[in-house]
KEKEVO-688681 format. One record per residue: x, y, z negated of N, C-alpha, C in turn. Coordinates in Angstrom, 2 decimals, always signed. Each point is the difference from the previous one (the first is absolute). Example, Ala and Ser with C-alpha at 12.3 -4.5 7.8 and 13.67 -1.06 7.14 Angstrom:
! residues 2
n.px:n.py:n.pz:ca.px:ca.py:ca.pz:c.px:c.py:c.pz
+13.19:-5.69:-7.80:-0.89:+1.19:+0.00:+0.90:+1.20:+0.00 .
-0.35:+1.05:+0.72:+0.82:+1.19:-0.06:-0.77:+1.09:-0.73 .
This chain:
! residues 221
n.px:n.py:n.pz:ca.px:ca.py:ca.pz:c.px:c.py:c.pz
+0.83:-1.20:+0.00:-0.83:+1.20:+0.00:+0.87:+1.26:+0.00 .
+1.01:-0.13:-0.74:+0.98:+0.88:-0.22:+0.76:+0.64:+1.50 .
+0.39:-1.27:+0.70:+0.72:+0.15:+0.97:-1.22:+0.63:+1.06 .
-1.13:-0.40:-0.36:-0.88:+0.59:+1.06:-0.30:+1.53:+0.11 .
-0.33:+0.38:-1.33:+0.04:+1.40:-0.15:+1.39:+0.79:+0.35 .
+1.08:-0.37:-0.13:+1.03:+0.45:+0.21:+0.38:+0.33:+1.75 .
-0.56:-1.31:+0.62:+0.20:+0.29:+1.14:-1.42:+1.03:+0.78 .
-1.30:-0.06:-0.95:-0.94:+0.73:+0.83:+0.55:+1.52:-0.49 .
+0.49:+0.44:-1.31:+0.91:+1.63:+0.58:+1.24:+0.03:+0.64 .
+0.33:-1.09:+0.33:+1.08:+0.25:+1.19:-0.73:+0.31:+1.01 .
-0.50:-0.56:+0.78:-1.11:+0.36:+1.33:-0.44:+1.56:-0.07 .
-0.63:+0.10:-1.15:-0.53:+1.33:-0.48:+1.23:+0.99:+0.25 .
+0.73:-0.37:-0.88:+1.48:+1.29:+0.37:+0.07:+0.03:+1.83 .
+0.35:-1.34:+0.38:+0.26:+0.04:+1.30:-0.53:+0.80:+0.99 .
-1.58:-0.31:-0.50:-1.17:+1.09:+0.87:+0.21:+1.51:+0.01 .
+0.02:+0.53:-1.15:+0.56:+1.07:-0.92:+0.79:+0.58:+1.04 .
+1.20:-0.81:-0.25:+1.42:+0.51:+0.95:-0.13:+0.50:+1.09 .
-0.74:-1.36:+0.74:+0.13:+0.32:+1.87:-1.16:+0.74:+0.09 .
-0.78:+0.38:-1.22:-0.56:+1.42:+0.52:+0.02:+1.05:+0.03 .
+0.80:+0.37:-0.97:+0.93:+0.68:-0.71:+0.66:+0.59:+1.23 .
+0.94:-1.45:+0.68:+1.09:+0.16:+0.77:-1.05:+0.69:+1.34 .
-0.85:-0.41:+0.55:-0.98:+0.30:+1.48:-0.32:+1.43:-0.33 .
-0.72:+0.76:-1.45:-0.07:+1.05:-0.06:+1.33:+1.03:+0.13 .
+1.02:-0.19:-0.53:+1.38:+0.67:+0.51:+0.01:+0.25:+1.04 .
+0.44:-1.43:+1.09:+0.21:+0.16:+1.38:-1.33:+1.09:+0.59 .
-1.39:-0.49:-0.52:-0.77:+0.91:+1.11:-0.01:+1.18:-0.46 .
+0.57:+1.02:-1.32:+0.14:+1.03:-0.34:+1.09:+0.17:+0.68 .
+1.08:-0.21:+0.61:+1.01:+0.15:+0.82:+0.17:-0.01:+1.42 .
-0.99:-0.92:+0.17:-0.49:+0.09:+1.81:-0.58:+1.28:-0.06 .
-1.00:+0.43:-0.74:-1.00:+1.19:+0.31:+0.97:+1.33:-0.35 .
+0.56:+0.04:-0.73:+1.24:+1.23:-0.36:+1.12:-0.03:+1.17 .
-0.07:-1.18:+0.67:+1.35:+0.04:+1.28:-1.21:+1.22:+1.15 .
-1.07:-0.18:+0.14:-0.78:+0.58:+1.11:+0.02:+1.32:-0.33 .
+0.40:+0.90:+0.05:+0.15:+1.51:-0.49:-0.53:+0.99:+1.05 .
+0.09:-0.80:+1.28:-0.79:+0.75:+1.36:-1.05:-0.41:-0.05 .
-1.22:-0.12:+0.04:-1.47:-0.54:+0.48:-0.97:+0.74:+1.18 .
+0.77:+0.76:+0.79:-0.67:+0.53:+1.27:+1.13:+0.17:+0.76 .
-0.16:+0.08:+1.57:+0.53:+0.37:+0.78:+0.43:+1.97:-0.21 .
+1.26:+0.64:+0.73:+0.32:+1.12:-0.61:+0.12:+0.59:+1.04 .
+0.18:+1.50:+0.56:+0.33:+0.44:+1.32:-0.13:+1.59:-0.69 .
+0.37:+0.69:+0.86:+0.27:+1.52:+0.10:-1.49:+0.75:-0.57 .
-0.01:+0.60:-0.72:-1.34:+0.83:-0.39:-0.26:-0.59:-1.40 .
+0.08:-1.07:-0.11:-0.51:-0.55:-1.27:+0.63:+0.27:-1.67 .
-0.82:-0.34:-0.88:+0.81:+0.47:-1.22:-0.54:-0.67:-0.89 .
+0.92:-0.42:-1.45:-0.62:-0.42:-1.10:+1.09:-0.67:-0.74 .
-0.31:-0.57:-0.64:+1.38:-0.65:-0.87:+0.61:-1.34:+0.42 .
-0.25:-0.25:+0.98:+0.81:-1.13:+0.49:+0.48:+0.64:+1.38 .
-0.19:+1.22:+0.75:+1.00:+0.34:+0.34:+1.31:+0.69:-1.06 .
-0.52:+0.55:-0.85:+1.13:+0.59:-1.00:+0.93:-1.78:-0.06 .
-0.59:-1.29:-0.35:+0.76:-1.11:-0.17:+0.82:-0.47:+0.94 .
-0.83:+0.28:+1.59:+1.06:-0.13:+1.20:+1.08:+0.61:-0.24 .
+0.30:+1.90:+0.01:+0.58:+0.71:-0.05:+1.11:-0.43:-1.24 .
-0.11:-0.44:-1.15:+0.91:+0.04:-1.16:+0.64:-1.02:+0.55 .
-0.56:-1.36:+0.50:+0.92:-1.24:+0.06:+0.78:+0.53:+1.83 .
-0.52:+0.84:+0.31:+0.81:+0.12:+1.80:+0.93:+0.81:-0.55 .
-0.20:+1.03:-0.98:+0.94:+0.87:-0.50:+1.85:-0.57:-0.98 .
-0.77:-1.37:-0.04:+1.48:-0.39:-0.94:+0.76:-0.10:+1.00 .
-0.24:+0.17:+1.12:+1.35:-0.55:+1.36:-0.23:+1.21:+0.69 .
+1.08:+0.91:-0.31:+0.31:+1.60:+0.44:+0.28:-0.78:+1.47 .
+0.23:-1.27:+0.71:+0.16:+0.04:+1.61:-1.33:-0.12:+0.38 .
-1.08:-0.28:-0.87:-1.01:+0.18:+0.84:-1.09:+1.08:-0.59 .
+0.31:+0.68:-1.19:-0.56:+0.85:+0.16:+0.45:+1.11:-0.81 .
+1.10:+0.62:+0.89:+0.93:+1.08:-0.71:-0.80:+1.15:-0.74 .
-0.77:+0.44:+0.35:-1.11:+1.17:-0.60:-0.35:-0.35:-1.43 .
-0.21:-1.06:+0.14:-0.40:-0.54:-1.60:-1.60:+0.80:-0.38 .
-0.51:+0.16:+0.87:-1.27:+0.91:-0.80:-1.07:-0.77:-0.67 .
-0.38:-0.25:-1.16:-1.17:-0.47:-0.29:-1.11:+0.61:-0.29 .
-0.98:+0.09:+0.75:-0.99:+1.37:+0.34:-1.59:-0.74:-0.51 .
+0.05:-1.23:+0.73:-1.68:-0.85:-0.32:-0.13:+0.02:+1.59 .
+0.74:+1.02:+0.59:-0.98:+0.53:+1.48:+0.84:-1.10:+1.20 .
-0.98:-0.65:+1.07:+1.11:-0.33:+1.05:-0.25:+0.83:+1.37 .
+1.69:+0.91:+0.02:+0.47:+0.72:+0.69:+0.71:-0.36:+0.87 .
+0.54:+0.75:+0.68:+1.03:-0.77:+1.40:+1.12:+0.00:-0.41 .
+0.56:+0.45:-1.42:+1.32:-0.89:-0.27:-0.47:-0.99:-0.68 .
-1.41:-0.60:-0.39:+0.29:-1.13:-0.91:-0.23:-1.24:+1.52 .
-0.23:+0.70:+1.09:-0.59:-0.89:+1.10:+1.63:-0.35:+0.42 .
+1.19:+1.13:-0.16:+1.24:-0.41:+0.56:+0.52:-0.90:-0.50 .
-0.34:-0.54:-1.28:+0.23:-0.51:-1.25:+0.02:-1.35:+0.55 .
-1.55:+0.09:-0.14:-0.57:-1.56:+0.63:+0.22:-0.53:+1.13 .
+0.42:+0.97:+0.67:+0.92:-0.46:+1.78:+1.29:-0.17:-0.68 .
+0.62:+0.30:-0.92:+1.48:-0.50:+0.11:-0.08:-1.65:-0.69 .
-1.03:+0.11:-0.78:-0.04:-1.39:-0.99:-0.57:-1.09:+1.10 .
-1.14:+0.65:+1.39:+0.13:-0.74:+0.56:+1.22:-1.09:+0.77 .
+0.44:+1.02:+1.02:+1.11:+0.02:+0.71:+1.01:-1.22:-0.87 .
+0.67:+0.70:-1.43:+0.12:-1.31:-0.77:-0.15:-1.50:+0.00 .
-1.72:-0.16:-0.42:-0.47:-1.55:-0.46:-0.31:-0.26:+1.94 .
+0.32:+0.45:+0.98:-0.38:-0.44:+1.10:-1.38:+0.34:+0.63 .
-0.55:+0.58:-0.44:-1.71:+0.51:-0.01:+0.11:+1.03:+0.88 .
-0.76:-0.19:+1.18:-0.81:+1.23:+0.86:+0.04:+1.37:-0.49 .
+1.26:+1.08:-0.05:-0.60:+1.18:-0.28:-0.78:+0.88:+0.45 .
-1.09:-0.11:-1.21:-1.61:+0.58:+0.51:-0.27:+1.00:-0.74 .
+1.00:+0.66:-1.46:-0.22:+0.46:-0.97:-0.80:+0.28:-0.85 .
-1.29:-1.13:+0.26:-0.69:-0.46:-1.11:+0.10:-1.27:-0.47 .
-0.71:+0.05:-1.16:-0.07:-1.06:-1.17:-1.36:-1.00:+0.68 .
+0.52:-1.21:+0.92:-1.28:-0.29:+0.53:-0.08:-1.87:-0.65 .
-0.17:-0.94:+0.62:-0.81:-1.31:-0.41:+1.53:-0.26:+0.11 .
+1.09:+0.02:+1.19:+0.96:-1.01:-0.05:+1.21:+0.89:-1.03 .
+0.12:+1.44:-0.34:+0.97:+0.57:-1.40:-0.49:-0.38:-0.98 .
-1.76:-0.10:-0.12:-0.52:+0.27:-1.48:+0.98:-1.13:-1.02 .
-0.67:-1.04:+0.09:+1.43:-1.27:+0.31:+1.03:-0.33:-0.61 .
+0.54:+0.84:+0.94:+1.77:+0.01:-0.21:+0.35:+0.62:-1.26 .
-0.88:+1.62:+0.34:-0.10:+0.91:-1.19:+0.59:-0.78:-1.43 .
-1.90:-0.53:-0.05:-0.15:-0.19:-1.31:+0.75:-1.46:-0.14 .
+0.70:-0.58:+0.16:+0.68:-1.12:-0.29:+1.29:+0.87:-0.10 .
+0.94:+0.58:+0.26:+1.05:+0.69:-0.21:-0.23:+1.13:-0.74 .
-1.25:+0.57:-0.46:+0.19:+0.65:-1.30:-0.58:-0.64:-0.88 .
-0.10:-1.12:+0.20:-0.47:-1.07:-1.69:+1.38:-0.66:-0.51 .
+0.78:-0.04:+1.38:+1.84:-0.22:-0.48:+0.65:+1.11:+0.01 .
+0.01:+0.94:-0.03:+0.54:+1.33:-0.12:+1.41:+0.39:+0.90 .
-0.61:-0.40:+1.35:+1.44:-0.08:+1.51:-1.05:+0.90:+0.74 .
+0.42:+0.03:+1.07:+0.36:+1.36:+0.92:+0.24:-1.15:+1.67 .
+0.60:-1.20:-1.13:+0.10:-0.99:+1.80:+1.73:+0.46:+0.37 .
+0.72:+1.21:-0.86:+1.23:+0.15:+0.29:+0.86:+0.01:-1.29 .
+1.15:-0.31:+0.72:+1.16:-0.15:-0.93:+0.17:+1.37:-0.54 .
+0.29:+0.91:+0.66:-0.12:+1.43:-0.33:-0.94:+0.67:-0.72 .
-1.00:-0.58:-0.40:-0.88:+0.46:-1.40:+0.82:+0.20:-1.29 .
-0.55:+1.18:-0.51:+0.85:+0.79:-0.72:-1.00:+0.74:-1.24 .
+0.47:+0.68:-1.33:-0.85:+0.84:-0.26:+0.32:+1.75:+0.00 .
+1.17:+0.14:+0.15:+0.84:+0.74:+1.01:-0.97:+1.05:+0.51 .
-0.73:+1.22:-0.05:-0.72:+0.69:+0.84:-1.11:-0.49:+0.18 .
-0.89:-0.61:-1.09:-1.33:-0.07:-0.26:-0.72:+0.89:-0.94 .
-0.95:+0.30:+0.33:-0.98:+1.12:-0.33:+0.22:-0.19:-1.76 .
-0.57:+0.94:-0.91:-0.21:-0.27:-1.21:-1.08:-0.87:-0.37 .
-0.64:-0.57:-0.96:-0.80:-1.22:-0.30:-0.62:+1.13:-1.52 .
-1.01:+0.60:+0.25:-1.00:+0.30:-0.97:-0.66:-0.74:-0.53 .
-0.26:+0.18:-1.13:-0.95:-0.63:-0.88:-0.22:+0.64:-1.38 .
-1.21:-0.97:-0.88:+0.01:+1.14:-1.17:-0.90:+1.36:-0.29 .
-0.46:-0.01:+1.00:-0.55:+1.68:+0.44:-0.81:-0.12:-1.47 .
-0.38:+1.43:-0.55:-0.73:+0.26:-0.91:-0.50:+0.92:+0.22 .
-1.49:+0.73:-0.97:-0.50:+1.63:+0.39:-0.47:-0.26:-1.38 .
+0.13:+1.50:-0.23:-0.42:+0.36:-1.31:-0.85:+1.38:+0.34 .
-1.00:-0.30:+0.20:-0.87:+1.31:+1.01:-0.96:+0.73:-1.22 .
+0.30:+1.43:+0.23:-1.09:+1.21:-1.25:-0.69:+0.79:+0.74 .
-0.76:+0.97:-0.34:-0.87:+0.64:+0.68:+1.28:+0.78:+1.23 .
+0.62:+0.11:-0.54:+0.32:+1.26:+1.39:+1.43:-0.52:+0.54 .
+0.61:-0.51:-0.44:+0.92:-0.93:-0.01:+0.74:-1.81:-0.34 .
+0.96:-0.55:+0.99:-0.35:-1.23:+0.08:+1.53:-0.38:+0.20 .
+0.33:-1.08:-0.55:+1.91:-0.58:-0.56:-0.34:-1.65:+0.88 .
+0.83:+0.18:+0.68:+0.52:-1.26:+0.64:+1.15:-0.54:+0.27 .
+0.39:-1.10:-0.39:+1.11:-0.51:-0.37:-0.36:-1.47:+0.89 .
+1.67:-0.01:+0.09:+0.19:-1.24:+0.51:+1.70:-0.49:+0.62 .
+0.28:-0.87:-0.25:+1.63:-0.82:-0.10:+0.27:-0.76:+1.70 .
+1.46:+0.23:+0.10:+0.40:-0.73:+1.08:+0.78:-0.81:-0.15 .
+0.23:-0.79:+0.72:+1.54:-1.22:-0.18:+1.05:+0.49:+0.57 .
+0.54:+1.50:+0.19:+0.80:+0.68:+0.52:-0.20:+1.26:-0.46 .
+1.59:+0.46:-0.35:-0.49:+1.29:-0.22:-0.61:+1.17:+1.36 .
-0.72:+0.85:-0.72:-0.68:+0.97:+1.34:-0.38:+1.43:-0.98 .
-0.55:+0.23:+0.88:-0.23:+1.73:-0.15:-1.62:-0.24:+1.02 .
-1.22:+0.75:-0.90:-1.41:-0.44:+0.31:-0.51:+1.20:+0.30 .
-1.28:+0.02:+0.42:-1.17:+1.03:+0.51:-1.28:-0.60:+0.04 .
-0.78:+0.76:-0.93:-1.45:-0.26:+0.08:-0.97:+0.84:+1.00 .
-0.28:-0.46:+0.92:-1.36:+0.52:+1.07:-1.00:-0.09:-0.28 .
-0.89:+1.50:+0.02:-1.61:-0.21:-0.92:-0.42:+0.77:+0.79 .
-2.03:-0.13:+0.03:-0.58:+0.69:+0.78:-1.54:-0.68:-1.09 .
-0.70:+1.17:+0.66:-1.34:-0.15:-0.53:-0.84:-0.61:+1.46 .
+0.85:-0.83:+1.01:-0.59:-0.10:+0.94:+1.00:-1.07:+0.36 .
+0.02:-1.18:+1.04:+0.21:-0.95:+0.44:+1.60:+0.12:+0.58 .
+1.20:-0.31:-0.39:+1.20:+0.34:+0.36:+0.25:-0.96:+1.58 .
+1.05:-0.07:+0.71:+0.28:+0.22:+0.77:+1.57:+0.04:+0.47 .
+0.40:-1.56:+0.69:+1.52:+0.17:-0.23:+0.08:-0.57:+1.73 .
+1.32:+0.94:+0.74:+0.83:-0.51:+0.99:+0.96:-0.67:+0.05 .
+0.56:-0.83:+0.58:+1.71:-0.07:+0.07:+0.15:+0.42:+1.43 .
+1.12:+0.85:+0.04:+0.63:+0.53:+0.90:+1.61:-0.07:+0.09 .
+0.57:-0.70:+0.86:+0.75:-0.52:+0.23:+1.64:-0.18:-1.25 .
-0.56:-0.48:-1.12:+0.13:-0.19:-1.24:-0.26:+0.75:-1.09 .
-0.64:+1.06:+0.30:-0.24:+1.00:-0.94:-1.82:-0.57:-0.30 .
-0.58:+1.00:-1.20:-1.26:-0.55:-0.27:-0.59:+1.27:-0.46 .
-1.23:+0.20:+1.12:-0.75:+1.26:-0.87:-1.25:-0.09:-0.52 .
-0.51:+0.42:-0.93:-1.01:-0.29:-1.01:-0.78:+1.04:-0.42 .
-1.42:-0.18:+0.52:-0.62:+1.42:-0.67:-0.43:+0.56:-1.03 .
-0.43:+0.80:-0.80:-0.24:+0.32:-1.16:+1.01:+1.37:-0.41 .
-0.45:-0.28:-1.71:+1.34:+1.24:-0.39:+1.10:-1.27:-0.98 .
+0.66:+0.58:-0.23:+1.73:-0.93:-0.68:+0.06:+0.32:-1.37 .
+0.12:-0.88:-0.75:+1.02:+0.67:-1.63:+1.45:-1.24:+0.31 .
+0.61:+0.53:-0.54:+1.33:-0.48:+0.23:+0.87:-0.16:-1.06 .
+0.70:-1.29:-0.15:+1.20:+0.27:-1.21:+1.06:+0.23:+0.32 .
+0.83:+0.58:-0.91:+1.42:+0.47:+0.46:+0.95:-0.86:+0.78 .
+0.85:+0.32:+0.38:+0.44:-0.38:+1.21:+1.39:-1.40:-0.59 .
-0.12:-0.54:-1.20:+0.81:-1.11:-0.65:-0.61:-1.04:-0.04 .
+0.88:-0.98:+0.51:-0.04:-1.05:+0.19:-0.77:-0.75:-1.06 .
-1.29:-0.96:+0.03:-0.38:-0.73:-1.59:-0.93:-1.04:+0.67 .
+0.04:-1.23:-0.74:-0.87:-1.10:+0.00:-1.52:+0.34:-0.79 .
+0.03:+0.46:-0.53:-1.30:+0.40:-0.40:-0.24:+1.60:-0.17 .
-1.44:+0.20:+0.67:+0.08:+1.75:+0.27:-1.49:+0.13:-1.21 .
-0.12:+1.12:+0.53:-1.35:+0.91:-0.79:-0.06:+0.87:+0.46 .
-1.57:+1.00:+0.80:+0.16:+1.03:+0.31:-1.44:+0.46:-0.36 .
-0.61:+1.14:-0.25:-0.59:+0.20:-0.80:-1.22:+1.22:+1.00 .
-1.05:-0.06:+0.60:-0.41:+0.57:+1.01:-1.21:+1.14:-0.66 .
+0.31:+0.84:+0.17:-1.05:+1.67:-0.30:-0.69:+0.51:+0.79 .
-0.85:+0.93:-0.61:-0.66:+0.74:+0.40:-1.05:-0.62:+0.93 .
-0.86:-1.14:-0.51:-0.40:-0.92:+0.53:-1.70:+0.71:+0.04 .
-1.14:-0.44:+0.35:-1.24:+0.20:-0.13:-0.56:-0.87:-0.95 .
-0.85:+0.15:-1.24:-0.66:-0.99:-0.73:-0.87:-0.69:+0.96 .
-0.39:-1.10:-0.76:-0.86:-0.89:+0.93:-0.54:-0.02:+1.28 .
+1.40:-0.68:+0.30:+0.52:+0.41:+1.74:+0.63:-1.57:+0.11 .
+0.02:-0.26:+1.30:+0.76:-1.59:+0.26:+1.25:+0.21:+0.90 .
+1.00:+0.03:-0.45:+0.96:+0.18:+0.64:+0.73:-0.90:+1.00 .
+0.39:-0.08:+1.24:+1.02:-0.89:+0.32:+1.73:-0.36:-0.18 .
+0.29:-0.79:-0.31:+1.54:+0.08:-0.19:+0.80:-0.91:+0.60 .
+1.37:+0.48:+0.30:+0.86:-1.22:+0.56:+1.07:+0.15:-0.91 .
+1.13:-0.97:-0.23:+1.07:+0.56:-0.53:+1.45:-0.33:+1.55 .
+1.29:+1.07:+0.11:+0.44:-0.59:+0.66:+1.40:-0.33:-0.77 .
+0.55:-0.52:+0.46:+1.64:-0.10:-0.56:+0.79:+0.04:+0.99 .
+1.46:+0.37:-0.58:+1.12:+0.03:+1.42:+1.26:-0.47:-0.81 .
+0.62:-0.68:+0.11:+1.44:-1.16:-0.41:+0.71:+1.24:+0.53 .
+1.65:-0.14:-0.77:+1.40:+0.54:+0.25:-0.23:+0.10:+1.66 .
-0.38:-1.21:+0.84:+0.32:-0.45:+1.31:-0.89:+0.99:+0.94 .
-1.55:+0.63:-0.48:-0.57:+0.10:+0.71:-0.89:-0.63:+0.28 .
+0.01:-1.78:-0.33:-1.08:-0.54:+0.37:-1.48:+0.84:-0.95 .
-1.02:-0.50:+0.44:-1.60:+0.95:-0.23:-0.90:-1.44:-0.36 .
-0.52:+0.33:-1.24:-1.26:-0.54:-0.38:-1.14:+0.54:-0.48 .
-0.85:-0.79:+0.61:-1.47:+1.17:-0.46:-1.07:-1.19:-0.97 .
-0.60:+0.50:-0.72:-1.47:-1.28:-0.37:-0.85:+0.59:+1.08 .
-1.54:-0.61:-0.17:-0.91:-0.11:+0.85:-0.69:+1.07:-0.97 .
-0.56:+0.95:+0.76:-0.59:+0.98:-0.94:-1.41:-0.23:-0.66 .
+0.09:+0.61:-1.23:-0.77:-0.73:-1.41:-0.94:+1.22:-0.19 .
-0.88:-0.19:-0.79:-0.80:+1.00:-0.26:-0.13:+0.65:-1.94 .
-0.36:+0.79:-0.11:-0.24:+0.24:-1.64:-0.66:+1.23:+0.13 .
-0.94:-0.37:-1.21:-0.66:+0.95:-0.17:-0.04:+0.91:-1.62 .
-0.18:+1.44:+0.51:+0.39:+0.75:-1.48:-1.47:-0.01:-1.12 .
+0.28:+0.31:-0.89:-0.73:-0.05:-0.81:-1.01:+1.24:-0.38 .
C-alpha cells in the first residue's frame, strides 16, 4: 500500500512538472513573437518602436539609431539592409516572408551578422514616472546609458519626423541640463488645470544616437 501511494505522488509530481515544464516553453514561444502584424512606411505603435530598438543594435544596419514608434524611410532603409543581409527581397517592409526571420532573430538577440555590436545603439528608456499637480507635472525616467533628455508636451496630439537622422517633434520642450545621467527628472510649468496633456520623452547618448517613447498622455488636476 505504501509503495502504492508513493508511486501515485510520483506520477502526480511528474504531471506537475511536464506542466509546469509546457507552461514555460509556451510562455516563451509567445514572448519570442514580438512582431504580430505585417509593418511598412506610415505605420506606428510599439512594435515598430521594437523593430527600430532591435535594427538599432547593428549601427550597419541602422546607423541613425532613431527610436520614434513611427515607420519612416530610414526605418524602411533599415529593413532593406537587414533584408539584403538574411537574403530576402528588398521591399522595405516588414511583410509574411521578414515577419519570420524578424521575430526568430530577435527572440535570439542576432542581427544574422557577425558584426552586431552594442556600439552606437540608441539609449533604452524605461522607468518613466509623473507626478502631475494642478498646473504643473514631474516626469522621470532612467536609461541604460548615460544621456542628456527632453520632454515634449502639448495640450494637443504630438507629432514626430525623422529626417535624415535628425528627429522633429511638435509641441513646446522643458529640458535638462546638458550632463550626461542615467536617470533624469524634469519638471514641466505653467501648465493649464484640468487639461490632458500629450508627452514624449526624448534622449540623446555621448554618440548622438536618439531615443524617443511613444507619446503618453496626463492629465492635470
Amino acid at each position: 500500500m505504501t509503495n502504492l501511494i508513493a508511486l501515485s505522488r510520483g506520477l502526480v509530481l511528474s504531471v506537475v512538472v511536464a506542466f509546469v515544464i509546457v507552461l514555460f516553453f509556451a510562455a516563451v514561444i509567445a514572448h519570442a513573437a514580438t512582431l504580430n502584424r505585417q509593418l511598412q512606411v506610415g505605420m506606428s505603435g510599439s512594435d515598430v518602436s521594437a523593430l527600430q530598438t532591435f535594427l538599432a543594435a547593428d549601427v550597419t544596419l541602422y546607423p541613425q539609431g532613431l527610436v520614434t514608434g513611427y515607420f519612416g524611410n530610414l526605418t524602411k532603409a533599415a529593413v532593406i539592409n537587414f533584408q539584403l543581409r538574411n537574403g530576402i527581397s528588398p521591399v522595405g517592409r516588414v511583410g509574411p516572408v521578414t515577419l519570420p526571420v524578424l521575430n526568430a532573430q530577435m527572440a535570439g538577440g542576432s542581427t544574422g551578422s557577425v558584426q552586431s555590436a552594442n556600439s552606437g545603439a540608441a539609449p533604452i528608456i524605461t522607468n518613466v514616472g509623473l507626478d502631475v499637480a494642478t498646473t504643473t507635472a514631474s516626469v522621470s525616467w532612467s536609461t541604460n546609458e548615460f544621456a542628456v533628455g527632453t520632454v515634449y508636451f502639448s495640450a494637443g496630439p504630438l507629432t514626430t519626423t525623422d529626417n535624415n537622422g535628425s528627429l522633429a517633434v511638435s509641441g513646446s520642450t522643458a529640458m535638462t541640463d546638458r550632463t550626461l545621467r542615467m536617470s533624469q527628472s524634469i519638471l514641466l510649468q505653467g501648465l493649464l488645470t484640468n487639461t490632458t496633456y500629450y508627452y514624449l520623452i526624448h534622449t540623446t547618448d555621448a554618440d548622438g544616437n536618439i531615443s524617443v517613447t511613444w507619446p503618453s498622455t496626463f492629465r492635470t488636476k
